[in-house]
C-alpha positions as CSV (number, residue, x, y, z in Angstrom):
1,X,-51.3,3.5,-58.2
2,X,-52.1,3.8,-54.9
3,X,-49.5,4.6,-51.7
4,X,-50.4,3.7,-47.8
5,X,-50.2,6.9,-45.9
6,X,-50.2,7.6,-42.2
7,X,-51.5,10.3,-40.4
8,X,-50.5,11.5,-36.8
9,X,-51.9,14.0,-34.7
10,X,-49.7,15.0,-31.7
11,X,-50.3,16.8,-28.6
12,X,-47.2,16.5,-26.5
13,X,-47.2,13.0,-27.7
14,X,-49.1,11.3,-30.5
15,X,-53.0,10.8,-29.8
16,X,-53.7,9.2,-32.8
17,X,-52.8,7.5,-35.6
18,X,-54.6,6.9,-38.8
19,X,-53.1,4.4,-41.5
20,X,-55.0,4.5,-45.1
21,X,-54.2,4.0,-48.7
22,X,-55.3,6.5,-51.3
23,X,-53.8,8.0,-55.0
24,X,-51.6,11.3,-54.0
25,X,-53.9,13.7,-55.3
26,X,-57.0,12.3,-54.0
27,X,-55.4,13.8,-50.8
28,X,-56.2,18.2,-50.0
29,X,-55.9,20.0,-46.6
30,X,-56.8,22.9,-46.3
31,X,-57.4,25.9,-44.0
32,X,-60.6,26.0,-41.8
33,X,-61.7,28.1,-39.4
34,X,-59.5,27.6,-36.0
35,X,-57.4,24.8,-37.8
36,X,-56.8,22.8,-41.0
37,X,-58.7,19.9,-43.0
38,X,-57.7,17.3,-44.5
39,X,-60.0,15.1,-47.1
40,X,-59.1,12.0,-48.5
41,X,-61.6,10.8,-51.4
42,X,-62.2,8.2,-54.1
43,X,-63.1,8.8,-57.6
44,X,-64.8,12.3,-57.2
45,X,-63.9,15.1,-54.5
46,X,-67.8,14.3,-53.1
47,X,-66.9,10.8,-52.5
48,X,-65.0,11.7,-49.1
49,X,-63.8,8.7,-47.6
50,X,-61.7,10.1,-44.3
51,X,-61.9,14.0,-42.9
52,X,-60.2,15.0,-40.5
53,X,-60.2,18.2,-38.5
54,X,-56.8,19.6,-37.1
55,X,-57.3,22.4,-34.1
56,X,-55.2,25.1,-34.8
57,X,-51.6,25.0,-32.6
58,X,-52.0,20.7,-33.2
59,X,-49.4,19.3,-34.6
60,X,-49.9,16.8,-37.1
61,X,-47.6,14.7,-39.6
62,X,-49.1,13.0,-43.1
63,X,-46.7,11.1,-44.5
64,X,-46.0,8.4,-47.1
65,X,-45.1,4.8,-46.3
66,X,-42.0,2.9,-47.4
Protein backbone atom coordinates (compact mmCIF):
# COMPACT_ATOMS: atom_id res chain seq x y z
CA UNK A 1 0.00 0.00 0.00
CA UNK A 2 1.15 3.11 -0.68
CA UNK A 3 2.03 6.17 1.99
CA UNK A 4 2.32 10.14 0.94
CA UNK A 5 5.62 11.24 1.96
CA UNK A 6 7.12 14.70 2.11
CA UNK A 7 10.47 15.76 1.54
CA UNK A 8 12.11 19.10 2.78
CA UNK A 9 15.30 20.57 2.10
CA UNK A 10 16.34 23.33 4.51
CA UNK A 11 18.87 25.95 4.41
CA UNK A 12 18.35 28.24 7.30
CA UNK A 13 14.76 27.87 6.40
CA UNK A 14 13.04 25.34 4.15
CA UNK A 15 13.72 25.97 0.19
CA UNK A 16 11.70 23.29 -0.87
CA UNK A 17 9.18 20.99 -0.46
CA UNK A 18 8.41 17.89 -2.30
CA UNK A 19 5.04 15.90 -1.54
CA UNK A 20 4.81 12.26 -3.26
CA UNK A 21 3.23 8.92 -2.65
CA UNK A 22 5.36 5.83 -3.09
CA UNK A 23 5.52 1.91 -1.30
CA UNK A 24 8.29 2.37 1.70
CA UNK A 25 10.82 0.39 0.12
CA UNK A 26 10.59 1.79 -3.28
CA UNK A 27 12.30 4.71 -1.29
CA UNK A 28 16.82 4.44 -0.99
CA UNK A 29 19.27 7.33 -0.18
CA UNK A 30 22.26 6.96 -0.37
CA UNK A 31 25.82 8.57 -0.17
CA UNK A 32 27.21 10.49 -3.18
CA UNK A 33 29.98 12.26 -3.75
CA UNK A 34 29.68 15.81 -1.71
CA UNK A 35 26.16 14.81 -0.39
CA UNK A 36 23.36 12.15 -0.32
CA UNK A 37 20.68 10.73 -2.96
CA UNK A 38 17.59 9.88 -2.67
CA UNK A 39 15.61 7.75 -5.46
CA UNK A 40 12.05 7.13 -5.35
CA UNK A 41 10.89 4.44 -8.05
CA UNK A 42 7.97 2.32 -9.30
CA UNK A 43 8.05 -1.30 -10.02
CA UNK A 44 11.80 -1.74 -10.81
CA UNK A 45 14.85 0.27 -9.19
CA UNK A 46 15.42 1.61 -13.18
CA UNK A 47 11.98 3.06 -13.23
CA UNK A 48 13.12 6.22 -11.17
CA UNK A 49 10.39 8.42 -10.72
CA UNK A 50 11.86 11.47 -8.34
CA UNK A 51 15.93 11.99 -7.58
CA UNK A 52 17.05 14.19 -5.67
CA UNK A 53 20.50 15.38 -4.79
CA UNK A 54 21.30 16.68 -1.16
CA UNK A 55 24.69 18.96 -0.91
CA UNK A 56 26.60 17.82 1.77
CA UNK A 57 26.05 20.20 5.22
CA UNK A 58 21.98 20.51 3.71
CA UNK A 59 19.64 19.63 5.92
CA UNK A 60 16.86 17.68 4.75
CA UNK A 61 13.79 15.79 6.42
CA UNK A 62 11.76 12.75 4.62
CA UNK A 63 9.01 11.93 6.40
CA UNK A 64 5.71 10.00 6.41
CA UNK A 65 2.29 11.68 6.36
CA UNK A 66 -0.52 11.14 8.83
Amino acid sequence: MTETYSLTIYDETPLSTETFEALPENITTESAENGERILVHDDSPDDIRLEVFVPEGTAYTLRKEV
